[in-house]
N, C-alpha and C positions, 0 to 999 in steps of 0.2 A: 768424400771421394767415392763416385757410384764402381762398383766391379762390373766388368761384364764381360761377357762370355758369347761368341760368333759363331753356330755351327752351320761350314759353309758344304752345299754338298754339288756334287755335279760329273755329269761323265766324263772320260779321261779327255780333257785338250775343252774341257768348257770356260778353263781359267781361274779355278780353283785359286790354286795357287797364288795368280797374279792379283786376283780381288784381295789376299789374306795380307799379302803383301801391303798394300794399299789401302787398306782400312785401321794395319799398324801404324804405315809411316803416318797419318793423320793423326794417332792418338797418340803415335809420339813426339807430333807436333803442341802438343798440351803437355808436353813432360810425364807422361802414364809410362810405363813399364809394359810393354807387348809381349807376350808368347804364343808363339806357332806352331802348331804340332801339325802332322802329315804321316799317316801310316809311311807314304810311300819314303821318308826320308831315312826310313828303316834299310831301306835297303839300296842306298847309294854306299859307294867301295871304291874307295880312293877317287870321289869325285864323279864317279858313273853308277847310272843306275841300272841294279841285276838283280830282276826280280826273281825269285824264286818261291814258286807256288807252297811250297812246305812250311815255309816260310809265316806264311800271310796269316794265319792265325795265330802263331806268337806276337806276330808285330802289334795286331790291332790290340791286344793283350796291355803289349806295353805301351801303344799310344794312349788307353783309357788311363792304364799308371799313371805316365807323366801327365796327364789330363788333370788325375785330379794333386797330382803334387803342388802342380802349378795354380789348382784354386786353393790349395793351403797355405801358400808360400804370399805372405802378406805384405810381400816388395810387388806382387804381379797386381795390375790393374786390369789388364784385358789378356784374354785369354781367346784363341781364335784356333779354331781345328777345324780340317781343311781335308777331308775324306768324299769318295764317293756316295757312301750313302743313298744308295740309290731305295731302301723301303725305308718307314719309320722305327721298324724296330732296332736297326743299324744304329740310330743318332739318340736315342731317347734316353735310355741310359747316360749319354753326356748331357744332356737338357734336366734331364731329373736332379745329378749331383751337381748343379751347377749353382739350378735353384735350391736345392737343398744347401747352399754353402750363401746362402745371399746374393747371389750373382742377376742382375738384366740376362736375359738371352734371347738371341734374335737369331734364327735359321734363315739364309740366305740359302737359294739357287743360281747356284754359276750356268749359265747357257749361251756362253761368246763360244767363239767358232777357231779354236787357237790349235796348233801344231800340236798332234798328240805325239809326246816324247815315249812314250810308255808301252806303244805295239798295242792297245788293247781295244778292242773293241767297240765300233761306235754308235752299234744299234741296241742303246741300251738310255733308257728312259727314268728318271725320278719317279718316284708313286710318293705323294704323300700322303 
């Protein structure tokens, strides 16, 4: 059974999310075990999201945590995290422990055209 690991990135309302979504349900269509991580899911609060700038570098924190819990945890097949990412040194660190744990990895860029839920800014570009 191959591991693998999707670091998808893209600016707010490029459809992140709905790619990550999407690339699960197919691998769980093969009976694989999916995990999704999303800084931003850090800071939904009873179902709404409130971001809070103080905030955002604990989160990203704990998204590398669960990140790599979830490449230790030997029930998960596919592992898919779903951040902005907008330079490489944002993502690389999850590419490195990925690969360092046996993991395929493949960086995708989200760039659909989707309702940003988020308020944030949309002149704001990927550099790889």
């Amino acid at each position: 059974m191959d591991k693998e690991v999707y670091i998808i990135r893209g600016v707010s309302g490029s459809g992140k999310s709905t790619l990550a979504k999407k690339i699960a349900s197919l691998h769980e269509l093969e009976n694989k075990k999916c995990v999704i991580l999303e800084t931003d899911n850090y800071f939904m609060v009873d179902g709404e999201y409130k971001f809070d700038a103080t905030k955002l570098h604990r989160y990203h924190q704990k998204c590398f945590s669960d990140f790599l819990d979830a490449l230790n945890d030997r029930y998960v097949d596919v592992v898919i995290v779903a951040n902005t990412f907008t330079r490489k040194w944002e993502y690389v660190n999850y590419s490195d422990a990925a690969k360092d744990s046996g993991y395929e990895v493949t960086t995708l860029i989200a760039n659909g055209n989707y309702k940003n839920v988020h308020n944030v800014l949309q002149n704001v570009h990927c550099i790889l």
